[in-house]
C-alpha positions in Angstrom: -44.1 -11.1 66.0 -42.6 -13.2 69.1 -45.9 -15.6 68.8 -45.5 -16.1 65.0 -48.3 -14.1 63.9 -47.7 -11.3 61.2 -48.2 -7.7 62.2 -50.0 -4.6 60.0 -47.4 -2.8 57.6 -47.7 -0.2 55.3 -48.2 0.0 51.5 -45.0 -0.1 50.0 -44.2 3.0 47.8 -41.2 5.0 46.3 -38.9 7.1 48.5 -39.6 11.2 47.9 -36.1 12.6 46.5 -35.8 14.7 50.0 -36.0 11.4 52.1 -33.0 9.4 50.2 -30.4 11.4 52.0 -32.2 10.1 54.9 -31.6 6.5 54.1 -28.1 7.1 53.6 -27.6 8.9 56.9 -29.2 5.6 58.5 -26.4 3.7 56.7 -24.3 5.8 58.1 -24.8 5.8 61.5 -25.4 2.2 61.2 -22.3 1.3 60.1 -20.9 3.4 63.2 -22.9 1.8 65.7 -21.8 -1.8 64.1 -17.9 -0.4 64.9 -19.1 0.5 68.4 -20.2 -2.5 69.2 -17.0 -4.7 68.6 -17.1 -5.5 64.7 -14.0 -5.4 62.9 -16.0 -3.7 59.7 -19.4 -3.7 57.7 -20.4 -5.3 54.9 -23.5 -3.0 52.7 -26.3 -5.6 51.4 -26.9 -4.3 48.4 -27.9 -7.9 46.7 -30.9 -10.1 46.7 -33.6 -7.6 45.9 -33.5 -5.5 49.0 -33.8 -1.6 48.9 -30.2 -0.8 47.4 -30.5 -3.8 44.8 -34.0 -1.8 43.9 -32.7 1.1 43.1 -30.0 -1.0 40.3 -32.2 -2.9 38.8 -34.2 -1.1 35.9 -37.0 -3.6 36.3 -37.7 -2.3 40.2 -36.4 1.7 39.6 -39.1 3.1 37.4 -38.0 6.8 39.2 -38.1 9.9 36.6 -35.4 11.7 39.3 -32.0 11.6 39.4 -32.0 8.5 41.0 -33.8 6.8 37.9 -33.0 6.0 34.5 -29.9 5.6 33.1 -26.7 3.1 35.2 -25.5 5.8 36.4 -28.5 7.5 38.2 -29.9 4.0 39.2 -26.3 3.7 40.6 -26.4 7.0 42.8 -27.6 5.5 45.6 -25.3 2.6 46.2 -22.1 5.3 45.4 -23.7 7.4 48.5 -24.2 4.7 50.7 -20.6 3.4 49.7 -18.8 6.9 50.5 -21.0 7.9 53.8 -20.1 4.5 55.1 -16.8 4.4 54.0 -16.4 8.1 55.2 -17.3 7.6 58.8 -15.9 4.1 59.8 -12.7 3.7 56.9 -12.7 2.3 53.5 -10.5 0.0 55.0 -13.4 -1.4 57.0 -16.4 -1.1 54.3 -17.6 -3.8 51.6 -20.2 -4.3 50.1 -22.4 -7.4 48.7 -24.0 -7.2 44.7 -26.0 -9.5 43.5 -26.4 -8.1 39.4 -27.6 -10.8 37.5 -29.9 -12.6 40.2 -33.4 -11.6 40.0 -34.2 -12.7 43.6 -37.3 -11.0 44.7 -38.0 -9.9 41.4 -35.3 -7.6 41.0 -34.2 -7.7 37.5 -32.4 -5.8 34.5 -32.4 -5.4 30.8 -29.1 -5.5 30.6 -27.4 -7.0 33.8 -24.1 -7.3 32.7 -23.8 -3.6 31.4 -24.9 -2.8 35.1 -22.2 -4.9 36.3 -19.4 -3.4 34.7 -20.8 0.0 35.7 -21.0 -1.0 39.1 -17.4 -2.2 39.3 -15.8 0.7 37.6 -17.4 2.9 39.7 -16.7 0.7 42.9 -12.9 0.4 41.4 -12.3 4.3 42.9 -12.3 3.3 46.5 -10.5 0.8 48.1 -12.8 -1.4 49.6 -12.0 -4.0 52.3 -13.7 -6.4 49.3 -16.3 -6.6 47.2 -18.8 -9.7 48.0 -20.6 -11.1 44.5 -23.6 -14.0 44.7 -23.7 -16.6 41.8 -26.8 -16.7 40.3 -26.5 -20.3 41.6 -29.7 -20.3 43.9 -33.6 -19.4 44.1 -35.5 -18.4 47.1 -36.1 -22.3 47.5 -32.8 -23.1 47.7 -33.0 -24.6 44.0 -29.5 -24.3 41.7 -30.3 -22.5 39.0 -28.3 -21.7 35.7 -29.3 -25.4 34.3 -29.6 -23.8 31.0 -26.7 -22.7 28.4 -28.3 -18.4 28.0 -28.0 -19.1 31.9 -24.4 -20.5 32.3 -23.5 -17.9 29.3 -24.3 -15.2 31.4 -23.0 -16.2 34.5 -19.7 -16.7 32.8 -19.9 -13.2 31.3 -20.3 -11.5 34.6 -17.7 -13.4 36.4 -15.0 -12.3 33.2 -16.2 -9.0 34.1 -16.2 -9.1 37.7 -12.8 -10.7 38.0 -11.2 -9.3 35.0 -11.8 -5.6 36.0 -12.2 -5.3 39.5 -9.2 -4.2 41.3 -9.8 -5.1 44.9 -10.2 -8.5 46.7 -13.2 -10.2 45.7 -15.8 -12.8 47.5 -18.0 -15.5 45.8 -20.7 -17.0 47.6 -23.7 -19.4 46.2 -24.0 -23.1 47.4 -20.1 -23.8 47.9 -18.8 -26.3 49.7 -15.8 -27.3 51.4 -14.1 -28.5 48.4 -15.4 -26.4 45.8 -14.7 -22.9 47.9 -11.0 -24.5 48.0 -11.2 -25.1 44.6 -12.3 -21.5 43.7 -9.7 -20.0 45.4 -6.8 -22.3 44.5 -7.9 -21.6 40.8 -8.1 -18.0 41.0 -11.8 -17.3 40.5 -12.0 -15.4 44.0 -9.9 -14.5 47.1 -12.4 -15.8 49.6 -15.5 -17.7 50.1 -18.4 -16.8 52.2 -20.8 -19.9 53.8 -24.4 -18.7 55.2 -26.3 -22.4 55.5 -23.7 -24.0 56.6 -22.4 -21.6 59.0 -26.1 -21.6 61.0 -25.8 -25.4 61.0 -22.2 -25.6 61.9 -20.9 -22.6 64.1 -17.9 -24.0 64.0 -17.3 -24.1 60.2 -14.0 -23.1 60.2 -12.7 -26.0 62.4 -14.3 -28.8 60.5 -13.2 -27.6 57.4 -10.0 -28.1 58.7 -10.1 -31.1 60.0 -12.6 -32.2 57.2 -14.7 -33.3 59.8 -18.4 -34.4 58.9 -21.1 -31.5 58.7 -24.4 -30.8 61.1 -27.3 -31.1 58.3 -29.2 -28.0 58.5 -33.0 -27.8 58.8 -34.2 -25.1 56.1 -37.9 -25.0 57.7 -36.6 -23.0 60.6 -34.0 -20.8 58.8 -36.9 -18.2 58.9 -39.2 -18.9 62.2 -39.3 -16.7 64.7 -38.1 -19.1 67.4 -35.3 -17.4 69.2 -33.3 -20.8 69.2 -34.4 -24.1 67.2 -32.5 -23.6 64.1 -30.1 -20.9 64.9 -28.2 -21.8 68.6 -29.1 -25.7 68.8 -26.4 -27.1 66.4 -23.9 -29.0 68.1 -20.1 -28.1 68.2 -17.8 -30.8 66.7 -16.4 -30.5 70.1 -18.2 -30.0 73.4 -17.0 -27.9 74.7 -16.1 -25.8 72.1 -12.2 -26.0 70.8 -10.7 -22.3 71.6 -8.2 -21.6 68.4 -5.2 -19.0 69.6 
């Protein structure tokens, strides 16, 4: 709430069959409302343990429908999503973000990298604006993880996956930097990079990484507050004002 204080919500429970075409209407009509209101396109979060990422992951989707099950059922949902979105604002202007092998918000799978390569053959029939992966590279707390070997192994099998069968432009994110996201890309390992701390403490990103210019520290204990402004519009400019780039 606007005074910091958490309001009443429901008990969480499993979506009926009948109401998931629902869901994916409300996708839908988001993604045209987004177009509406000046973006160039959308990008579907289906990563980190939110609701498409729950239907993926076999230790989340218990469902006995058609929904539930095998990869291809737990699939179903992110395919409809993909295609209604896709169908109403362009392929051209739809992506979406997959995080397979992270169990963020306990949304894990027996066999995560079988679920990858499901989920990028399947994604492999449209011709998506890109496809947005996360390294398992972070926690909730902001901790790099894959420390271990079985961890590194893993990650290294998904990428080979990822970037050895997908067919579109691809986008990496987890705890890059300026030199490292060059790196990346330089090296082949993704067509782009995508910054989220950073960019909330720097809204000028793009301009001091080209000018290598020193970065605003950001402050993680407001990155979830419900102050309208500490945290989110404070961070100073490199330039004040602003430097307009034609």
């Amino acid at each position: 709430m606007p005074d910091g204080s958490l309001a009443s919500f429901s008990q969480p429970r499993a979506l009926a069959t009948a109401e998931i075409s629902v869901v994916v209407e409300q996708f839908r009509i988001a993604a045209r409302n987004a177009i509406s209101a000046g973006f160039d396109g959308v990008e579907i979060h289906g990563a980190h343990g939110y609701l498409i990422d729950q239907f993926l992951k076999d230790g989340v989707n218990d469902r006995t429908d058609e929904y539930g099950g095998s990869i291809e059922n737990r699939c179903r949902f992110a395919r409809e999503i993909v295609e209604g979105v896709a169908a109403e604002i362009g392929v051209e202007r739809t992506a979406i973000r997959l995080s397979p092998i992270i169990d963020h918000n306990g949304a894990t799978d027996t066999d995560s990298l079988a679920l990858t390569r499901h989920l990028i053959r399947l994604l492999n029939r449209y011709a998506l604006a890109y496809l947005h992966v996360t390294e398992p590279r972070f926690t909730r707390e902001g901790i790099k993880q894959c420390r271990t070997t079985e961890a590194e192994f893993l990650a290294a099998r998904m990428w080979s996956i990822v970037r050895g069968e997908y067919r579109g432009a691809l986008m990496r994110s987890g705890g890059y930097g300026r030199e490292s996201g060059m790196e990346a890309v330089s090296k082949g390992h993704a067509d782009m990079i995508a910054f989220g701390r950073l960019f909330i403490s720097n809204p000028d990103l793009p301009l001091r990484f080209a000018i290598d210019s020193r970065l605003n520290e950001y402050d993680r204990s407001t990155f979830y507050t419900h102050h309208q402004v500490a945290g989110y519009t404070d961070y100073p400019f490199h330039m004040n004002p602003p430097l307009q780039i034609q």
